[in-house]
C-alpha positions as CSV (number, residue, x, y, z in Angstrom):
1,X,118.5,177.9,184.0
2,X,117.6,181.3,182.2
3,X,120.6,180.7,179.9
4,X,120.2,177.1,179.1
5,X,116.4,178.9,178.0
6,X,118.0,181.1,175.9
7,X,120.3,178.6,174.0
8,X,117.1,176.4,173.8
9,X,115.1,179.5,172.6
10,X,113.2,178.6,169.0
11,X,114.1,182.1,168.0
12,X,117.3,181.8,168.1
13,X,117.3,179.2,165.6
14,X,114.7,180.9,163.8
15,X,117.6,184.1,163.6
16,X,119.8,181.5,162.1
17,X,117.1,180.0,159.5
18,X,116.5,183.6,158.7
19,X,120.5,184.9,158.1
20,X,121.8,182.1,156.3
21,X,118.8,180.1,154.5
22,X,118.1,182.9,151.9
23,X,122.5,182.6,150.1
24,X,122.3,179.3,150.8
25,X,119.9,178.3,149.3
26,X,120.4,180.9,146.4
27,X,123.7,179.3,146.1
28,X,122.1,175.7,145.9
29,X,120.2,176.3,143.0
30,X,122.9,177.5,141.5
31,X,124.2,174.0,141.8
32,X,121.4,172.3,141.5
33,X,121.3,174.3,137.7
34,X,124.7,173.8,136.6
35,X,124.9,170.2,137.9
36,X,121.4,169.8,135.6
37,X,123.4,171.8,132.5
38,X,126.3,169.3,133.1
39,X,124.1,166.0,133.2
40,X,121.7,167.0,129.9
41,X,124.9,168.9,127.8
42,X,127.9,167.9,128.9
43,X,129.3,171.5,130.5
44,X,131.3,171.3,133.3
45,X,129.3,171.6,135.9
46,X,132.4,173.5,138.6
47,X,132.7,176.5,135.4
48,X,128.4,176.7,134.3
49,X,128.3,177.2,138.7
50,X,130.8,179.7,138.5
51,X,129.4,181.6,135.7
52,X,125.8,181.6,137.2
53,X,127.2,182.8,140.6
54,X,129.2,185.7,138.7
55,X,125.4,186.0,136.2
56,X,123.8,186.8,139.8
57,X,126.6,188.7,141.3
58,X,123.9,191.1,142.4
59,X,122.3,189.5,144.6
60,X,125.5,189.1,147.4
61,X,124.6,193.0,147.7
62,X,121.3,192.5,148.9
63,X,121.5,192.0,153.1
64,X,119.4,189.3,153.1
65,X,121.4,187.1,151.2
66,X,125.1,188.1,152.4
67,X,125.8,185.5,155.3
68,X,124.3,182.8,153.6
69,X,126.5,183.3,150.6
70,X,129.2,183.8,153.1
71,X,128.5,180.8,155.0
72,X,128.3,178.4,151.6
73,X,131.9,180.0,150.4
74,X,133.2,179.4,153.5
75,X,131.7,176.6,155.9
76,X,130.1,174.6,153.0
77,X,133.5,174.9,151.1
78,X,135.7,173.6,153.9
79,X,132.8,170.3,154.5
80,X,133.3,169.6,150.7
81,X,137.3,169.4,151.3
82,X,136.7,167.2,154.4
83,X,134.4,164.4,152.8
84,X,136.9,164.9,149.3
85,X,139.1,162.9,151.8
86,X,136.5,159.7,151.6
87,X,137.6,159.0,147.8
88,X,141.8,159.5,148.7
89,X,143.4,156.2,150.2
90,X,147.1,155.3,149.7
91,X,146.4,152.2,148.2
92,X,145.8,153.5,145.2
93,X,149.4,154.5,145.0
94,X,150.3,150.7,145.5
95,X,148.2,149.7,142.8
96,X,150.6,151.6,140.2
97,X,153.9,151.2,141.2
98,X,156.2,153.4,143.0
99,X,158.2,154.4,140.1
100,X,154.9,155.8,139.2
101,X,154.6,157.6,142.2
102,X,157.7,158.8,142.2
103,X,157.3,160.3,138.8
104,X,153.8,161.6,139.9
105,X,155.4,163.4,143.0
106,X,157.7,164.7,140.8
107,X,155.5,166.4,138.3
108,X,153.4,168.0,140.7
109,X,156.6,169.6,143.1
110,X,158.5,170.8,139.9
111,X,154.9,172.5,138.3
112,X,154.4,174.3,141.7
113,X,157.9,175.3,142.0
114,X,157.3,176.6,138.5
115,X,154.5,178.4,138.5
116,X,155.7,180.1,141.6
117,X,158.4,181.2,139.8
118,X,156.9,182.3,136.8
119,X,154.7,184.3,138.8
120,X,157.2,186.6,139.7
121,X,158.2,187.1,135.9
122,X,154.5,187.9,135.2
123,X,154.0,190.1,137.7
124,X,152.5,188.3,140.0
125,X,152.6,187.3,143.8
126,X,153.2,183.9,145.6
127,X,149.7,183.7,146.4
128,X,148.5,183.8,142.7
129,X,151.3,181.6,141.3
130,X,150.7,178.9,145.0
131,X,146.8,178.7,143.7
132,X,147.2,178.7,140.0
133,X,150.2,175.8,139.9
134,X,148.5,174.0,142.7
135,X,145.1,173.7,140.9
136,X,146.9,172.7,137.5
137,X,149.6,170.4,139.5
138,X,147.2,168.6,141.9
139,X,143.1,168.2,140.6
140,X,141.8,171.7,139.1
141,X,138.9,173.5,140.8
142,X,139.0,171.4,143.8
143,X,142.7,172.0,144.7
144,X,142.1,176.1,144.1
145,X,139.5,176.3,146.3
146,X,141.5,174.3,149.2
147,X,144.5,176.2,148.7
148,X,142.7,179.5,148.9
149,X,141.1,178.5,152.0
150,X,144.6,178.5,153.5
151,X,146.3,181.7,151.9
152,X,146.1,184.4,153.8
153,X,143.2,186.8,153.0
154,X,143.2,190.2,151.1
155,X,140.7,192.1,149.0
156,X,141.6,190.2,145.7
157,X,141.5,186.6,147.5
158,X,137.8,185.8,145.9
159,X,138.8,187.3,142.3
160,X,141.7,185.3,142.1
161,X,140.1,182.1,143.3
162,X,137.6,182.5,140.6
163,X,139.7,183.0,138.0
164,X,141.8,180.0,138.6
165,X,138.9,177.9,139.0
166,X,137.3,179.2,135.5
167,X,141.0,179.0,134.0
168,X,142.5,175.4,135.0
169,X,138.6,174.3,133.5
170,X,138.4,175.5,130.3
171,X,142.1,174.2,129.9
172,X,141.1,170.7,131.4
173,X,138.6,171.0,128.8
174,X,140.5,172.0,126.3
175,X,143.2,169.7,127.4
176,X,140.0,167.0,127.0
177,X,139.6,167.1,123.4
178,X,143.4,167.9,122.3
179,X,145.4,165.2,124.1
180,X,144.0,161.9,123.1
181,X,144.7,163.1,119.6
182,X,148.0,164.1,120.9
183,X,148.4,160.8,122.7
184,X,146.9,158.8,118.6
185,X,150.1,161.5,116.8
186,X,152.9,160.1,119.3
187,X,151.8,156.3,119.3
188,X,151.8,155.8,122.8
189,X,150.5,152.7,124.1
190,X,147.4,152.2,126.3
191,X,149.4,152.6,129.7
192,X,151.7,155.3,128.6
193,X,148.6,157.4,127.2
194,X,147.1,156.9,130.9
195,X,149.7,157.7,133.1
196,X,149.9,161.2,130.5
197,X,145.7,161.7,130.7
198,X,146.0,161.0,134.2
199,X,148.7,163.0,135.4
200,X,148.5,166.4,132.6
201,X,145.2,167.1,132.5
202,X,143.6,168.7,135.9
203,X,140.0,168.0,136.8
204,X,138.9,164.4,137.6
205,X,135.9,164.4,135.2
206,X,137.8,165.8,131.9
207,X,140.5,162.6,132.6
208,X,138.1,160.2,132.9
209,X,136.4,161.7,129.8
210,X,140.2,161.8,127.8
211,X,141.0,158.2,129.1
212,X,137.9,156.2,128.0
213,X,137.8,157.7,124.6
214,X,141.1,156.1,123.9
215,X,140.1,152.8,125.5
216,X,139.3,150.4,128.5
217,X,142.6,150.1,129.9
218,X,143.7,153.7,128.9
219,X,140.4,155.4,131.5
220,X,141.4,152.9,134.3
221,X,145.5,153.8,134.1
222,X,144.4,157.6,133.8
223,X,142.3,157.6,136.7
224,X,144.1,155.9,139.0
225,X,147.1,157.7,138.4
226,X,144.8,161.0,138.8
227,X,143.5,159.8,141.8
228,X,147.1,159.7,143.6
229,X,147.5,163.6,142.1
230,X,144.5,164.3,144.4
231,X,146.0,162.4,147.3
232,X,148.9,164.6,147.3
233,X,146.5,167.4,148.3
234,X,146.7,166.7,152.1
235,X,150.7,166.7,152.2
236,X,150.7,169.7,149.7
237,X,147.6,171.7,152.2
238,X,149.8,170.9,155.1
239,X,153.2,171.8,153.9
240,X,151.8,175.0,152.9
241,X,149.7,175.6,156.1
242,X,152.7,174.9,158.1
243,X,155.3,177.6,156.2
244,X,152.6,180.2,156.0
245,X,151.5,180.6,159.3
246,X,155.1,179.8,161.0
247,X,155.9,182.9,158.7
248,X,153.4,185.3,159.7
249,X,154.1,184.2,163.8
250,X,157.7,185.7,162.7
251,X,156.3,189.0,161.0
252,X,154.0,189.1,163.9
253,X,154.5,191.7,166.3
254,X,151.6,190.1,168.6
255,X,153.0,187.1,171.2
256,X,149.9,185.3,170.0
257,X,150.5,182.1,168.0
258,X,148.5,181.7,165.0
259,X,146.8,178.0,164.2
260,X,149.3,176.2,162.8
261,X,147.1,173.5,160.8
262,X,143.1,174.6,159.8
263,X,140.7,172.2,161.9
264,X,139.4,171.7,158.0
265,X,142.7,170.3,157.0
266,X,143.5,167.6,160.0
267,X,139.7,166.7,159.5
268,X,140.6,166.0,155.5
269,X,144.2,163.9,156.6
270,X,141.9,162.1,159.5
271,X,139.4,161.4,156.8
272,X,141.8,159.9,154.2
273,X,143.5,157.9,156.7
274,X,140.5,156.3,157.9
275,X,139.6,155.6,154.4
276,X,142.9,154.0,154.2
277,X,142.4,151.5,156.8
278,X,139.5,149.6,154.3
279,X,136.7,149.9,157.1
280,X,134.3,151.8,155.8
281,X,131.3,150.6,153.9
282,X,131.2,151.3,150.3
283,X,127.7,152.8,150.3
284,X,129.5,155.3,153.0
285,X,132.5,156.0,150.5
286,X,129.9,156.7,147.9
287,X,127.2,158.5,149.5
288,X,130.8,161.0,151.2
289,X,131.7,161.3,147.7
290,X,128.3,163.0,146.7
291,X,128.0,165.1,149.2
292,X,131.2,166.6,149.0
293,X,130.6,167.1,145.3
294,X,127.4,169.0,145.8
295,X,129.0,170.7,148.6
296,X,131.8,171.8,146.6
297,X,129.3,172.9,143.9
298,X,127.4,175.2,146.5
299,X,130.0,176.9,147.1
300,X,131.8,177.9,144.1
301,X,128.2,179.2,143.3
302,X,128.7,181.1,146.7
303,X,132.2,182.3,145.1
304,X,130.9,183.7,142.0
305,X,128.2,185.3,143.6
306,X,130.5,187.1,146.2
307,X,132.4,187.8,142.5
308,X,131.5,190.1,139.8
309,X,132.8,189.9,136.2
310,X,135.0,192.8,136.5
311,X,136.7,192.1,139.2
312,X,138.0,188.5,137.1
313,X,138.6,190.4,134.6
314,X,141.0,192.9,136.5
315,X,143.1,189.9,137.1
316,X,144.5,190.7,133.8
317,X,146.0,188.8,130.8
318,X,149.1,188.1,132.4
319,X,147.3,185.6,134.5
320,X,145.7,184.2,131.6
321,X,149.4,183.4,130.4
322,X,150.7,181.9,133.5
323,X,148.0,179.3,133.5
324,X,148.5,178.7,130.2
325,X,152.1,178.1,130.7
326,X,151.6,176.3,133.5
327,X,149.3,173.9,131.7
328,X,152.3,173.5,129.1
329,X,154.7,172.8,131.3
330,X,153.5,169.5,133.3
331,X,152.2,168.7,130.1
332,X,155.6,168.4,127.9
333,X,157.7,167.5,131.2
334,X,155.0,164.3,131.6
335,X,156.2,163.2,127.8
336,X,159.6,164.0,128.0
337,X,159.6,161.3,131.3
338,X,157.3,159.2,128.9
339,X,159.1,159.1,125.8
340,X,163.2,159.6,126.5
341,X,163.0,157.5,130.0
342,X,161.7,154.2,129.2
343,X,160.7,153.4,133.5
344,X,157.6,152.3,132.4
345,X,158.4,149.3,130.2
């Protein structure tokens, strides 16, 4: 009876309210700011929450504000990644084709393998060149951040997490403006331009942005066949989890089995599979989609606050590089299928 009085105890949720509520809700009006930049200038909202967070790096050193901020770059994070499951179903790959698919598979295995490798030649580690080519393989931002929740950690795990996230957006950006004038120069017709949009360029919002400033059909193709890129997040996640931790139970010298799979990761596969099934209500589907945006937005806030400049900037220009040549190569292996392998007449 005395315990069940202290569970029920206000003040212990009055210690919680106190520890977390002061970075969290630092880190939501972050959000809350860059979502409001986004909305009234255009700015991507995932880069202007990442440079506020890194703005008001200061504040992650005051006491007050450190397990909040922890708790939005952590809990908050891996919430977003579950609901992120609501918008994935496999129909979506039906509605293309599965030569499509294939072709989409492709791409995304042979930039990861890749970037992996060109990691190494730039002096970099697996886990740099695993985050980097997953985030410009699979959907930007939201990829990086659910790929670093599975890497092991280290002292440079936030630093590199924030600048892959700033990195794959300016280039999706970038990538934004340049292609559908890339797309006009090469003639490609209205599908062929957006299976490219769709399956080069890395966040959601810059494809649909590229796609429906060529035309109608051209923003449908391209976000359909970006939506399937995201789908392969799950199977990417798990493959990853799996060969990671079986690899540190060998290096191990503790008996003691690690998690295999992240609770976060079967919640996101359970989630996309019951999207799958067509029995959920689309005001459910929407109102998931929302919150996992905002969610995500809270905590890449939480990131860059945890994150000061020159710790992104230690990262060094080799990095810079690598996600540049990353970028290049999905983009001119995507138009080599495209334009010598006619599978799509």
């Amino acid at each position: 009876m005395n315990d069940w009085k202290k569970i029920t105890n206000i003040s212990v949720f009055k210690e919680i309210i106190i520890n977390l509520f002061p970075g969290f809700f630092v880190s939501a009006l972050i959000a809350i700011a860059a979502q409001f930049i986004s909305d009234h200038y255009g700015a991507p909202a995932m880069l202007m929450a990442l440079l506020f967070g890194i703005a008001l790096n200061f504040l992650s050193k005051e006491t007050y504000c450190n397990s909040g901020i922890s708790f939005s770059a952590t809990v908050v994070l891996r919430f977003g990644i579950i609901l992120l499951g609501m918008k994935i179903s496999w129909h979506m790959a039906v509605q293309l084709g599965f030569t499509a698919i294939i072709v989409i598979l492709g791409l995304v295995i042979f930039t990861i393998m890749f970037g992996i490798f060109a990691a190494r030649l730039c002096g970099h580690g697996f886990k740099f060149g695993f985050l980097s080519s997953g985030a410009v393989a699979i959907c930007g931002a939201s990829a990086a951040m659910a790929i670093s929740a599975i890497l092991p950690r280290d002292a440079r795990t936030e630093e590199r997490l924030i600048f892959t996230i700033v990195g794959v957006t300016l280039l999706s950006t970038l990538a934004m403006i340049f292609y559908p004038i890339l797309v006009e120069v090469l003639r490609l017709d209205n599908r062929l331009a957006g299976i490219f949009i769709g399956a080069t360029i890395h966040d959601v919002a810059q494809v649909v942005g590229a796609g429906f400033s060529i035309s109608e059909e051209t923003g449908e193709i391209a976000t359909l066949v970006k939506l399937i890129r995201v789908s392969l997040l799950a199977p990417v996640i798990i493959i990853a989890s799996l060969t990671i931790q079986l690899k540190i139970s060998k290096i191990s010298e503790n008996k003691v089995k690690p998690t295999i799979l992240p609770v976060f990761v079967i919640a996101f596969v359970v989630m996309v599979f019951i999207n799958s099934l067509d029995i959920v209500p689309s005001f459910i589907q929407t109102l998931s989609e929302k919150v996992s945006r905002w969610s995500l937005l809270i905590a890449i806030g939480a990131v860059g606050l945890k994150t000061s400049l020159q710790d992104v900037l230690n990262v060094g220009g080799s990095a810079i590089i690598l996600l540049f040549f990353q970028t290049i190569f999905i983009g001119v292996l995507s138009l080599v299928i495209l334009i010598y392998f006619p599978i799509f007449d």
